[in-house]
C-alpha positions in Angstrom: 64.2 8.4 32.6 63.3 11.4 34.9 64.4 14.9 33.8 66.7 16.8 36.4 66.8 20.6 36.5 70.4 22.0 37.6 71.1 25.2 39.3 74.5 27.0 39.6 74.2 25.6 43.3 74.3 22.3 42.3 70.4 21.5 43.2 68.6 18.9 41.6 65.0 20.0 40.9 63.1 16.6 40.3 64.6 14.9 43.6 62.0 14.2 45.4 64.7 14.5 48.2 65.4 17.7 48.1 62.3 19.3 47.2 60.6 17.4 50.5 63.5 19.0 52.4 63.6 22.3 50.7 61.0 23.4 48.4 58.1 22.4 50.6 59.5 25.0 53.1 58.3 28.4 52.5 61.7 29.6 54.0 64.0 28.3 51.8 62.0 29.3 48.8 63.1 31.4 46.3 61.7 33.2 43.4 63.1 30.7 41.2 62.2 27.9 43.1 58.4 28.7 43.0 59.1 29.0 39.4 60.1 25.4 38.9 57.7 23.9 41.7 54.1 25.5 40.1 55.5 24.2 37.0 56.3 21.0 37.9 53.2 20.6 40.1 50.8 21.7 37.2 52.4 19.1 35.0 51.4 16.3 37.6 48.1 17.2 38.2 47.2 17.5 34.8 49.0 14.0 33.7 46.7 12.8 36.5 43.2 14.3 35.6 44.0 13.1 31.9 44.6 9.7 33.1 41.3 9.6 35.1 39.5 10.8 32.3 40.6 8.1 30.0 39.8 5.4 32.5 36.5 6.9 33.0 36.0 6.9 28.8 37.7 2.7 28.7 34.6 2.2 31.5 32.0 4.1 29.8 32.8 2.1 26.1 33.5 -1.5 28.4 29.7 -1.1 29.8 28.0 0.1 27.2 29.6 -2.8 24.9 28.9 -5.4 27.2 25.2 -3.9 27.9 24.2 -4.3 24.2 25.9 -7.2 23.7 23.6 -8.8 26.5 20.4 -7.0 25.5 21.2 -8.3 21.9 20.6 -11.9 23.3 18.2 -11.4 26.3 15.5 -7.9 24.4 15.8 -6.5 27.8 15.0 -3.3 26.3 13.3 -2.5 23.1 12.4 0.1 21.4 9.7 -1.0 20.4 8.2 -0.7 23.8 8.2 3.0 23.6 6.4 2.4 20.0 3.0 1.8 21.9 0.8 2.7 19.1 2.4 0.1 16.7 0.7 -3.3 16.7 2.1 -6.6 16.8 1.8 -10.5 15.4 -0.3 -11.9 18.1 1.1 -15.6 19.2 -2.6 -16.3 17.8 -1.7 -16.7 14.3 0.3 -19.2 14.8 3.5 -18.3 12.6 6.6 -19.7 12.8 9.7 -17.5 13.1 11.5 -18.7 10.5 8.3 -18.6 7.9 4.9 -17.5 7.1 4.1 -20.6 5.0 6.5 -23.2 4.8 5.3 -26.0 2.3 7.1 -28.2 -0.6 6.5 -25.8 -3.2 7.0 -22.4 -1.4 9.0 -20.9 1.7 7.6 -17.6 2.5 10.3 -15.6 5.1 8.5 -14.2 8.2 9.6 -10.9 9.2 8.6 -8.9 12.6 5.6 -6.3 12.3 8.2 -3.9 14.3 11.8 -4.7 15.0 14.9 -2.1 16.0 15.3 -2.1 12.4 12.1 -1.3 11.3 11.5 1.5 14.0 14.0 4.3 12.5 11.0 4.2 9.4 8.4 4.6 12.3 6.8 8.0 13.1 2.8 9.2 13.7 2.6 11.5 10.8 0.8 14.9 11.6 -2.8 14.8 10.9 -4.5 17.3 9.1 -7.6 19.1 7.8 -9.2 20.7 5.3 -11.4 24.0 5.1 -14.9 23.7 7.0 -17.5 23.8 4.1 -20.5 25.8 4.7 -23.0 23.4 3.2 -23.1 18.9 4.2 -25.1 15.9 2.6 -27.4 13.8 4.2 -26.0 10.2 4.4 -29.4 8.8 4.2 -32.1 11.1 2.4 -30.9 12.1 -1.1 -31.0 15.8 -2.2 -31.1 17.1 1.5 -28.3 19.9 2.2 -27.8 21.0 5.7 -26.1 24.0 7.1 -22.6 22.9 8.6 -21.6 26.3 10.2 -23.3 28.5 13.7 -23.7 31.7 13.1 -19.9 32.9 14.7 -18.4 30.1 12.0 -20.4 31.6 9.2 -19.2 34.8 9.9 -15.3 33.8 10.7 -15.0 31.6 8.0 -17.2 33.2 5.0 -18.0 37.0 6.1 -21.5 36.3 6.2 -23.4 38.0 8.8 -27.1 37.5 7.6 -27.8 34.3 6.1 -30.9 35.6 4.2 -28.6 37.9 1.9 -26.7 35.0 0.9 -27.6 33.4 -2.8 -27.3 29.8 -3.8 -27.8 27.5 -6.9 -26.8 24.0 -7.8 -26.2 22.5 -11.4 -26.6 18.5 -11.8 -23.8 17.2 -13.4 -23.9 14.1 -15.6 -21.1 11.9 -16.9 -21.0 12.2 -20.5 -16.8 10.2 -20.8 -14.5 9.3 -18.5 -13.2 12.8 -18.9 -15.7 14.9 -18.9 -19.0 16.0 -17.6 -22.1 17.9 -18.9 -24.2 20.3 -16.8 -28.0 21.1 -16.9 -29.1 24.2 -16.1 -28.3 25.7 -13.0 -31.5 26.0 -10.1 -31.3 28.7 -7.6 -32.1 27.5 -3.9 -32.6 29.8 -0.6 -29.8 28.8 1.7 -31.3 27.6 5.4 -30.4 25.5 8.3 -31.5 22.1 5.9 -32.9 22.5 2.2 -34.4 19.5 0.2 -33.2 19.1 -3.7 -34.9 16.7 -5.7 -34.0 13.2 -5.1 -33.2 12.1 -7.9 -30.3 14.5 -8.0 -27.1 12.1 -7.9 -23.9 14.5 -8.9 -24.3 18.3 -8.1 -22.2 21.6 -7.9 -23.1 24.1 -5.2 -22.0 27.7 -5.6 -23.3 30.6 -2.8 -23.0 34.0 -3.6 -23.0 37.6 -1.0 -25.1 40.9 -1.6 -22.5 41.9 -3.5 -22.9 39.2 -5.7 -19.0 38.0 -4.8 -18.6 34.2 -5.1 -18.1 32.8 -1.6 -18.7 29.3 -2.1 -18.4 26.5 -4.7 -18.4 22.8 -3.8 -19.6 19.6 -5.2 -21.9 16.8 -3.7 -23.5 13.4 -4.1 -25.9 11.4 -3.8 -26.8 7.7 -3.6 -30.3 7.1 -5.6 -32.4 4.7 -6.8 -31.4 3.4 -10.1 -34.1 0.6 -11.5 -33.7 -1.3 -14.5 -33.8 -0.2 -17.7 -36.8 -1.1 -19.8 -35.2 -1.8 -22.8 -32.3 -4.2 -20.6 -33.8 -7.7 -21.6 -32.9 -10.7 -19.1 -30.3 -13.0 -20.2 -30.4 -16.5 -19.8 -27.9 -16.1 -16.6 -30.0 -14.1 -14.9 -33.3 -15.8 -15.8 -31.6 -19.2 -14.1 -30.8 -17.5 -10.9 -34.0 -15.8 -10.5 -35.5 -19.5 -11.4 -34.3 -21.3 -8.6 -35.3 -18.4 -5.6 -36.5 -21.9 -3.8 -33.1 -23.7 -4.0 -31.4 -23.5 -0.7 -28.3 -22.4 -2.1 -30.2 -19.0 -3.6 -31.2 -17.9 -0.6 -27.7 -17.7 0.6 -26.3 -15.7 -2.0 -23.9 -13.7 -1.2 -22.8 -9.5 -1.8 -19.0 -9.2 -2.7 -17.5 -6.0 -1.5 -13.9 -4.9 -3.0 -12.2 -3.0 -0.2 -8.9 -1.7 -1.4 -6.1 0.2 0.2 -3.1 1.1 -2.2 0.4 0.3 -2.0 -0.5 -1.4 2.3 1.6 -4.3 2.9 -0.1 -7.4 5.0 3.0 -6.1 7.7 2.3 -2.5 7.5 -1.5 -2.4 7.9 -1.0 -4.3 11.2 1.6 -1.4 11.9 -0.1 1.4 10.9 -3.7 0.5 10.9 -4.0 -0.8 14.4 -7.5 -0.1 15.3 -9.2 -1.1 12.0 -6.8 -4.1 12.5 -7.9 -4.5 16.1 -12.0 -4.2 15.2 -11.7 -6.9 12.7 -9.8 -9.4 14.9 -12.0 -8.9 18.0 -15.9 -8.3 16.1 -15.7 -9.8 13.2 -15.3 -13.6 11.6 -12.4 -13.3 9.3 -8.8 -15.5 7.4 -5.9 -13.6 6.4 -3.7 -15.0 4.2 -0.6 -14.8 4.8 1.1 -15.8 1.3 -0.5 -13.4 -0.5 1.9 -12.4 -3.2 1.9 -9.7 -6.0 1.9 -10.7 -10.1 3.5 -7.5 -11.0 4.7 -4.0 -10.6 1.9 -1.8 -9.9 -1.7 -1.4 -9.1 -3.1 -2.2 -12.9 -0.9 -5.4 -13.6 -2.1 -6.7 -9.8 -5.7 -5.0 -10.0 -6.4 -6.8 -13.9 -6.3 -10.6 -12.9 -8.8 -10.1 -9.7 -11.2 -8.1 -12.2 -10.5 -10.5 -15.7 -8.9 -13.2 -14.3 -6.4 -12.3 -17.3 -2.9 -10.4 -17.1 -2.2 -7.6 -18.6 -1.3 -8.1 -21.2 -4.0 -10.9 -22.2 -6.4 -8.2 -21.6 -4.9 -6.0 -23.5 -5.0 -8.4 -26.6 -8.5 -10.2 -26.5 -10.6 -6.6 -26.1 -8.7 -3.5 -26.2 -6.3 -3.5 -28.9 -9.1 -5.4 -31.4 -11.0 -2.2 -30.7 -10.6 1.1 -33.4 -10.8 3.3 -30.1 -8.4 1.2 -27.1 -11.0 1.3 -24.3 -12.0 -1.2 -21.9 -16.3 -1.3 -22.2 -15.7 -4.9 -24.3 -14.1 -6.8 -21.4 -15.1 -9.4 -19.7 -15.0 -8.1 -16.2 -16.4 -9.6 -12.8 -18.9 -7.4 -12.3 -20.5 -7.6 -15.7 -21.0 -11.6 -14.4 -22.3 -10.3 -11.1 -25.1 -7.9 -13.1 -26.2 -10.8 -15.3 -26.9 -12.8 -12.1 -29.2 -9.9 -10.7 -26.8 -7.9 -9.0 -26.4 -3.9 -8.4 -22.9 -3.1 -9.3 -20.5 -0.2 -7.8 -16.9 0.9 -8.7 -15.7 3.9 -6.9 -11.8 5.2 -6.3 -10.8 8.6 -4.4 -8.9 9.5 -8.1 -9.4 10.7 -11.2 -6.2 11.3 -12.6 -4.7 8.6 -11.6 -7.8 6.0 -11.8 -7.3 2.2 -12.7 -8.5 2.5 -16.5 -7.5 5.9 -16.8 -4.0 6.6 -16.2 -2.4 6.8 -19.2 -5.5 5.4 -20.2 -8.3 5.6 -22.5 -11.0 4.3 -19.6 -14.6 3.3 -20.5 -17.0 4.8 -23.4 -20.0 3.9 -21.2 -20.0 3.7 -17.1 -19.0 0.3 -16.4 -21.6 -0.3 -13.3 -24.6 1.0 -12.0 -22.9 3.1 -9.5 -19.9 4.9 -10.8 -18.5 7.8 -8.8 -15.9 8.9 -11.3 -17.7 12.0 -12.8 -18.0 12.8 -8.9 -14.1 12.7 -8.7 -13.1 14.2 -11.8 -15.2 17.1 -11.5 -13.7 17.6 -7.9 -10.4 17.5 -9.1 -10.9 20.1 -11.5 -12.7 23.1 -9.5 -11.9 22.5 -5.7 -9.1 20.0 -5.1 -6.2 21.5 -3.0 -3.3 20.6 -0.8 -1.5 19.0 -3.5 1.2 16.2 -1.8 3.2 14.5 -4.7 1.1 12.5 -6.8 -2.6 13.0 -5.3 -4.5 16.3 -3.7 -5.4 15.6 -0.3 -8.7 17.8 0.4 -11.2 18.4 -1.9 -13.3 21.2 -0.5 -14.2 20.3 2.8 -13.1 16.9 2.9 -10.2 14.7 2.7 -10.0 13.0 -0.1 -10.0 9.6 1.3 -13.4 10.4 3.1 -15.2 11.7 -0.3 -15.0 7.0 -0.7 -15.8 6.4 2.8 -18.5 9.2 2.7 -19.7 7.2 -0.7 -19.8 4.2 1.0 -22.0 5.2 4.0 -23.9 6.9 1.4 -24.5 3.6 -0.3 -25.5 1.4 2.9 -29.5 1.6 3.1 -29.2 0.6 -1.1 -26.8 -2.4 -0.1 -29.4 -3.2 2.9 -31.7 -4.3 -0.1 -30.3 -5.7 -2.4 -27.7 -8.1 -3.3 -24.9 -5.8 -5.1 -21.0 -5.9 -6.9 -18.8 -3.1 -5.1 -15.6 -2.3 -5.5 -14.1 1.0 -3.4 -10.5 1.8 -4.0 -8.5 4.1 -1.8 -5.2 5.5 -3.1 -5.4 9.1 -2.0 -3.5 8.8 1.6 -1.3 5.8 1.2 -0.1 5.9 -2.1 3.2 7.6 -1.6 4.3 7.1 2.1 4.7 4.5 4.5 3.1 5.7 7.8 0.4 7.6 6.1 -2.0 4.3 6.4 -2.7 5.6 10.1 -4.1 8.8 8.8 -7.3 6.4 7.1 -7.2 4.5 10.3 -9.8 5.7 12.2 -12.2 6.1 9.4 -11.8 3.0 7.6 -12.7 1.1 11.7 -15.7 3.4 11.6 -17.2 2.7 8.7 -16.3 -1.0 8.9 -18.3 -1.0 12.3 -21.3 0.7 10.4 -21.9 -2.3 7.9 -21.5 -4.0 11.0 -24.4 -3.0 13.2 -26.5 -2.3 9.7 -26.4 -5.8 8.9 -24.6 -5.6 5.4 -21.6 -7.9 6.7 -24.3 -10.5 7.8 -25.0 -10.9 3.8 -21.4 -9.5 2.6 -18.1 -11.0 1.6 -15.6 -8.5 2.2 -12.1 -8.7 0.5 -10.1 -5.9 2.5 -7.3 -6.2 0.2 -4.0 -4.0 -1.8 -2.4 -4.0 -4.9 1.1 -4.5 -3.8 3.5 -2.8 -0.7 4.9 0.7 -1.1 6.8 0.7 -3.8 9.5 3.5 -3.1 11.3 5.2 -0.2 13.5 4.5 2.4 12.1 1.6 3.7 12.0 0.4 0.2 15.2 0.3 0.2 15.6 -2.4 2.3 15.7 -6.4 2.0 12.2 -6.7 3.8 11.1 -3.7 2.2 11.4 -5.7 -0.9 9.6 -8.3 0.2 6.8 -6.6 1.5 6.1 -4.8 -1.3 5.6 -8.2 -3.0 3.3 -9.2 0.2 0.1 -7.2 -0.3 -3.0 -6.9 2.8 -5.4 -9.3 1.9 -8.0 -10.1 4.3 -11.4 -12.5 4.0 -14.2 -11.0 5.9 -17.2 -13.3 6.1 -20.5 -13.8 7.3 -20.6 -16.1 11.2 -23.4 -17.9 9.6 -21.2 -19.1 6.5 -19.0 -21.2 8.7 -21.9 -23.2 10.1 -23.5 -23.8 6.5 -20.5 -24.3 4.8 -18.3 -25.8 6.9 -16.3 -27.7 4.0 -15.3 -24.4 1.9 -14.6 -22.2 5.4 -12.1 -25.1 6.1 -10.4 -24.5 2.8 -10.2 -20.8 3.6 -8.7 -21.1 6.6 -5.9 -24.0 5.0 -5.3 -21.1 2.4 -4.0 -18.4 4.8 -0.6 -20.3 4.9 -0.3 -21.3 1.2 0.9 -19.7 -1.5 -2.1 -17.5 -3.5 -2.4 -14.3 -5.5 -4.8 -12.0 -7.5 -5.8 -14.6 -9.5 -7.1 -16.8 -7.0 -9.6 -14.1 -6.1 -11.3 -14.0 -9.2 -11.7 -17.8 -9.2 -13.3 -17.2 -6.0 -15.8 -14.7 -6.7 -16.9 -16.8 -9.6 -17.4 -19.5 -7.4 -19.9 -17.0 -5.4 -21.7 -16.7 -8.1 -23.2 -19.9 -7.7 -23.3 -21.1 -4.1 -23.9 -24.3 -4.4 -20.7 -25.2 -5.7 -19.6 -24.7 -2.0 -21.5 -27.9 -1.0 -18.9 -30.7 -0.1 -19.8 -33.0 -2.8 -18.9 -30.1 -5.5 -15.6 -29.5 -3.4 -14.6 -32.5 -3.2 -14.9 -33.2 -6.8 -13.0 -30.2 -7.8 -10.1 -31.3 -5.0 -9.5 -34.1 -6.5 -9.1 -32.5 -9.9 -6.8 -30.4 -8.4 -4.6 -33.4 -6.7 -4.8 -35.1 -10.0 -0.8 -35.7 -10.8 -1.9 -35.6 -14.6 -3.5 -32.6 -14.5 -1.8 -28.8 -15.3 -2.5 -26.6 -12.3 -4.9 -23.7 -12.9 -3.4 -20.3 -12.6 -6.3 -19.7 -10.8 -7.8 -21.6 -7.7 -10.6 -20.5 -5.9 -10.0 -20.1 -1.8 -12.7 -22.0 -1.4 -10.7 -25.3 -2.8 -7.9 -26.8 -1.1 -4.7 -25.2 -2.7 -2.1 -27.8 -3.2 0.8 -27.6 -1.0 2.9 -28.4 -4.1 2.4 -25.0 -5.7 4.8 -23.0 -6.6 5.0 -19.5 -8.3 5.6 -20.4 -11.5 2.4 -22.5 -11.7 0.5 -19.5 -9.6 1.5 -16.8 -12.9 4.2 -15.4 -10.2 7.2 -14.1 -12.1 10.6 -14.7 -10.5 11.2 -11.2 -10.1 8.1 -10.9 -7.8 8.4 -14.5 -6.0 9.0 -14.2 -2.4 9.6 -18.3 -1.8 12.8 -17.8 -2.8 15.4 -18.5 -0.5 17.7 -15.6 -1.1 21.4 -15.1 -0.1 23.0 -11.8 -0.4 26.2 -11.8 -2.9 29.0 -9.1 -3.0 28.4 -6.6 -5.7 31.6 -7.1 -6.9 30.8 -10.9 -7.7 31.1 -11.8 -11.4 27.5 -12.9 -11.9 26.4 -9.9 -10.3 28.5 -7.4 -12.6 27.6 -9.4 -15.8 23.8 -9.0 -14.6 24.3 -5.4 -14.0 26.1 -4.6 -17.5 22.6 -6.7 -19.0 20.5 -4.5 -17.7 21.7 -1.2 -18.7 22.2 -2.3 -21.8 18.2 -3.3 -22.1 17.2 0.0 -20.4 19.6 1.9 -23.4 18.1 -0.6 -25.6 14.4 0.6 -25.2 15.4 4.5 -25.2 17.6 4.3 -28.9 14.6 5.1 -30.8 14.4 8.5 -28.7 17.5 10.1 -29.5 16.2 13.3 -26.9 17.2 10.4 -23.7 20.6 10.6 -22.7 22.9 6.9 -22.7 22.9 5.6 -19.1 25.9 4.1 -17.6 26.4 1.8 -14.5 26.8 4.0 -11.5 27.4 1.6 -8.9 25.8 -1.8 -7.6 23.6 -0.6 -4.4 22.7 -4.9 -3.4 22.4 -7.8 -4.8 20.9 -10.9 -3.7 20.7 -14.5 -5.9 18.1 -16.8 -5.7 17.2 -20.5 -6.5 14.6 -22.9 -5.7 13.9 -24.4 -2.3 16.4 -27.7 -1.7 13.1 -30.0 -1.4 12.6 -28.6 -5.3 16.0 -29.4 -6.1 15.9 -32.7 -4.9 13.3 -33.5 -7.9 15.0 -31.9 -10.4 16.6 -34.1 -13.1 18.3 -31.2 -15.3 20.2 -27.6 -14.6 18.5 -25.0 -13.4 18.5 -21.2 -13.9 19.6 -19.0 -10.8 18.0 -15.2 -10.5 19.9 -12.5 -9.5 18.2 -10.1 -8.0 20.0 -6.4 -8.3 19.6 -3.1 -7.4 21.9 -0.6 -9.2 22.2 3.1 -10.0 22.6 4.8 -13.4 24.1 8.0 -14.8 23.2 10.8 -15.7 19.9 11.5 -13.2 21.4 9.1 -10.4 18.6 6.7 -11.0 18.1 3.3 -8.8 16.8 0.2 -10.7 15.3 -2.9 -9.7 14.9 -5.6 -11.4 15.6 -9.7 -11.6 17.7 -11.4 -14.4 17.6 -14.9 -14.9 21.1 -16.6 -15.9 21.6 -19.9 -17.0 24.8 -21.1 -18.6 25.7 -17.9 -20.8 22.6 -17.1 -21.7 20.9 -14.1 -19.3 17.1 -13.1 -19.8 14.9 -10.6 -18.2 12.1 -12.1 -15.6 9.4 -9.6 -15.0 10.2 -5.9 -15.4 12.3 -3.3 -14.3 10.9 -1.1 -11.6 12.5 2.4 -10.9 12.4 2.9 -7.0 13.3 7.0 -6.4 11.5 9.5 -7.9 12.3 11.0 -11.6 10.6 14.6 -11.3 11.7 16.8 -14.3 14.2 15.0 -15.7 12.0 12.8 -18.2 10.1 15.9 -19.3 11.0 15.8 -23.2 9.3 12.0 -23.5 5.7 11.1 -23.0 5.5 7.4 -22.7 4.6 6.6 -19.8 6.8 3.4 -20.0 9.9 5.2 -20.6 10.0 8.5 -18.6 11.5 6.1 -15.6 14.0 5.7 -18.1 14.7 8.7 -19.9 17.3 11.5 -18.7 16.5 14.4 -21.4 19.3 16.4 -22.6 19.7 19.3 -21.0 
């Protein structure tokens, strides 16, 4: 109802009447009267700018919903468009959208390289450098320094202003453990634009001194040299056989193996990150990628084991290290110990000492493991010039990146490899270990010095396993349901000779039928075995083993060599895949507040306080909260077979107090009973708060008392 204003005159102020008649009249206007107009006017016009501003807002929100909704179902814009450094699928590969391999024993999911998603986790990280270094190596001629710095450099970066004043000498260093080195005596050397050491120099420390005799220089170089036989190294029959038959066709197509590893790189996220190496390789070179790779456990040594031994873990463990007074690993049957025996020059190299394969948390080798070993390199870098310290690794040691002291290793390496036949295997962890777009940071390097065993010729002679461990392990990105999978789906990429396809056509066939089934670490080192004789890749010797394989009556190897058709039957169990780390699954999210899911939960802490009551120092956990939780069971064509129950894995992610800690792991329930499958893998970071325990397999556990 509208309000009316009376006056002692009887006047309305609200009829329209009147105030048309009156109060639009400047002469009949009173004091009062403007009083009540302005104030009723303002009221309108403000009612009626509100009112326009709401409509405007109802439009605004009606558009925009509408706009997604259609863009949502039509991708008329994407962000990844703007993303124009992030590579793609190609329709080439031939994937399905629904999954990467899709056979009776396993359903791999496909996800997008680079979805909406996915893009929040995307950025170009900032590149950076390390300090100039006033002395470089030759990549070709051992022992030759050259001067890396004009005369305006020398003087910027080290004060020097006449080079003749400036002393040098160099030490040779030599391994004498896996940690720690031995010096000779130290040789003093005139510094000049190049200066030759002797070349038989292979690990040396450089220090340069002023007039004053102030230390303005100390770095360490390498060298890759000559290393012949020893006389007292009698032939064994292996070798003997292969050197016997030099006339057999099959000998003179022997193969080098090349181990080219990239830590904790997804399949997924090298074709993000990596796009020119993974450009190169698809557009120069003759290659399979496999696209069901899948992880056999948590981190790099459980993964890294079953390529080198063809064992597990913990197999390992028991058949050479524990036997053994002192727990080190010279007693172990390892690939390349298979790959000497047959004649080859062997090479093991990683961009870390602290945190090497054999070496973190422990004991290593008594003895260097292969001809080449750049280990004492590393170690002694670590200790007297490494820098730039980033979480777990040191990026720069002296003038290099630490990921280019490997690549600069390898290059180092090529005119020996031009030779002879050899065993490598380079492992990169420095610049991808702990984040997810640091991969493009090795980018440009790792194309480069693929594209120099290109035009050298090595990859004429050379299979070339570009491969990872596992995916990154923690993080954001982690945290999601196809960050889990990734990190189960490691890079692994078959790089192989043109000619190879031509004289094998039979085992290059069965490569390329592998890239969509199910496979893992251990397939690898039934592979590289099979290399070791190559005329077990003639069709009558692959036939014969197929149909072994396809023998109903027969147990499945854990291992099958890529060469060989793997069975399209195979599942994870029969590939040594625990549930935990199987990605055939097909998962369905569950509510965390679901009974199963809370009974799982209240399992798990109790294990994790299980393995910490002998340490009385490690505070009790208690369940937090349940951050996800998905279940799992076999594919429906499996189920169809089966003639009893079966178990069903929960999957769970969960937090823990004290310490806020978020677990993974997978717990197998069946009836009432619940079991652990595979381990329990802490995804955020524990810092400080384990610092009263030393295990190593407890400090992700382990909140200390404060």
């Amino acid at each position: 109802m509208r309000a009316y204003y009376t006056t002692k005159d009887k006047r309305k102020y609200g009829d329209m009447s009147y105030e048309s008649k009156y109060l639009l009249d400047p002469k009949y206007m009173t004091k009062r009267d403007l009083q009540h107009y302005y104030r009723y006017y303002n009221m309108t016009k403000n009612r009626g700018q509100f009112k326009k501003i709401v409509i405007v807002i109802f439009c605004v929100c009606v558009f925009s919903y509408l706009f997604v909704d259609y863009n949502l179902r039509t991708k008329l814009l994407s962000l990844r468009d703007r993303l124009d450094f992030i590579a793609r699928i190609d329709d080439e590969y031939n994937m399905t959208q629904a999954y990467f391999i899709d056979t009776a024993g396993c359903r791999m999911p496909y996800f997008e390289v680079l979805d909406d998603n996915i893009a929040q986790f995307m950025f170009k990280p900032k590149a950076y450098k390390c300090h100039k270094p006033l002395i470089r190596t030759s990549d070709v001629v051992p022992g030759k320094l050259i001067l890396n710095l004009n005369a305006s450099e020398q003087l910027r970066l080290y004060n020097i202003t006449d080079l003749s004043t400036i002393k040098c000498k160099y030490s040779e260093l030599q391994r004498k453990s896996d940690t720690a080195n031995q010096y000779l005596k130290s040789v003093p050397f005139k510094l000049s634009d190049t200066v030759q050491l002797p070349k038989d120099l292979e690990f040396i420390t450089v220090e340069c001194f002023d007039a004053m005799d102030t230390n303005i220089y100390v770095d360490c170089h390498f060298f890759a040299i000559d290393k012949p036989e020893k006389k007292h190294r009698t032939k064994n029959k292996s070798s003997s056989r292969f050197n016997d038959t030099t006339q057999d066709a099959a000998t003179d197509h022997r193969l080098s193996v090349m181990v080219l590893g990239i830590d904790s790189v997804s399949h997924l996220n090298f074709q993000r990150q990596m796009r020119r190496t993974a450009s190169y390789i698809r557009q120069n070179l003759s290659h399979v990628e496999f696209w069901g790779f899948n992880k056999v456990g948590d981190n790099t040594f459980p993964n890294l084991v079953p390529l080198l031994s063809g064992l597990d873990d913990q197999e390992l463990n028991i058949s050479c290290v524990a036997p053994m007074a002192t727990p080190v690993y010279d007693g172990c049957s390892f690939i390349w110990k298979r790959f000497k025996q047959a004649g080859y020059k062997t090479i093991f190299a990683e961009d870390v000492g602290v945190l090497g394969l054999f070496n973190y948390c422990r004991s290593g080798f008594r003895r260097a493991p292969t001809d080449y070993y750049l280990r004492p390199m590393v170690l002694e870098m670590e200790k007297r010039i490494a820098y730039k310290k980033d979480l777990n690794v040191n990026l720069c040691m002296g003038g290099r990146r630490t990921a280019d002291v490997l690549m600069e290793y390898m290059r180092k390496l090529v005119p020996h490899m031009q030779r002879q036949l050899f065993f490598s295997f380079f492992w990169s962890v420095s610049l991808t270990h702990d984040y997810f777009n640091s991969p493009t940071l090795l980018d440009a390097q790792l194309a480069f010095n693929l594209r120099l065993l290109q035009e050298s010729g090595i990859l004429n002679r050379t299979l070339v396993l570009l491969m990872s461990d596992h995916g990154m392990r923690w993080g954001s990105f982690r945290k999601t349901y196809q960050g889990m999978m990734e990190e189960r789906q490691p890079l692994l990429i078959a790089l192989y000779p043109p000619w190879l396809k031509q004289r094998y056509p039979m085992a290059l066939a069965n490569l390329e039928l592998n890239a969509k089934r199910l496979t893992t670490h251990f397939d690898l080192h039934a592979t590289l075995l099979q290399l070791l004789d190559m005329r077990k890749l003639e069709p009558d010797q692959l036939q014969r083993s197929a149909e072994e394989l396809s023998d109903t009556d027969s147990t499945l190897p854990r291992g099958i060599s890529l060469f060989l058709p793997v069975p399209a039957e195979r599942n994870c169990e029969q590939a040594g895949i625990a549930a935990h780390w199987c990605t055939c699954h097909q998962r369905e999210e569950l509510p965390t507040n679901d009974g199963r899911v809370q009974r799982a939960a209240r399992y798990l802490v109790r294990l994790i306080n299980d393995r910490l009551v002998a340490h009385p120092q490690c505070r009790t956990l208690y369940l937090n909260s349940i951050l996800q939780a998905f279940i799992a069971a076999p594919h429906r064509k499996i189920l169809k077979e089966l003639r009893t129950d079966y178990a069903m894995d929960i999957t769970l992610r969960l937090q823990t107090k004290p310490g806020l800690g978020v677990f993974e792991s997978t717990v197998r329930m069946s009836g009432y009973a619940s079991a652990l499958t595979g381990t329990i893998s802490r995804i955020n970071l524990y810092g400080s708060q384990s610092y009263c325990i030393n295990d190593s397999a407890l400090k992700m556990f382990c909140y200390c008392h404060r």
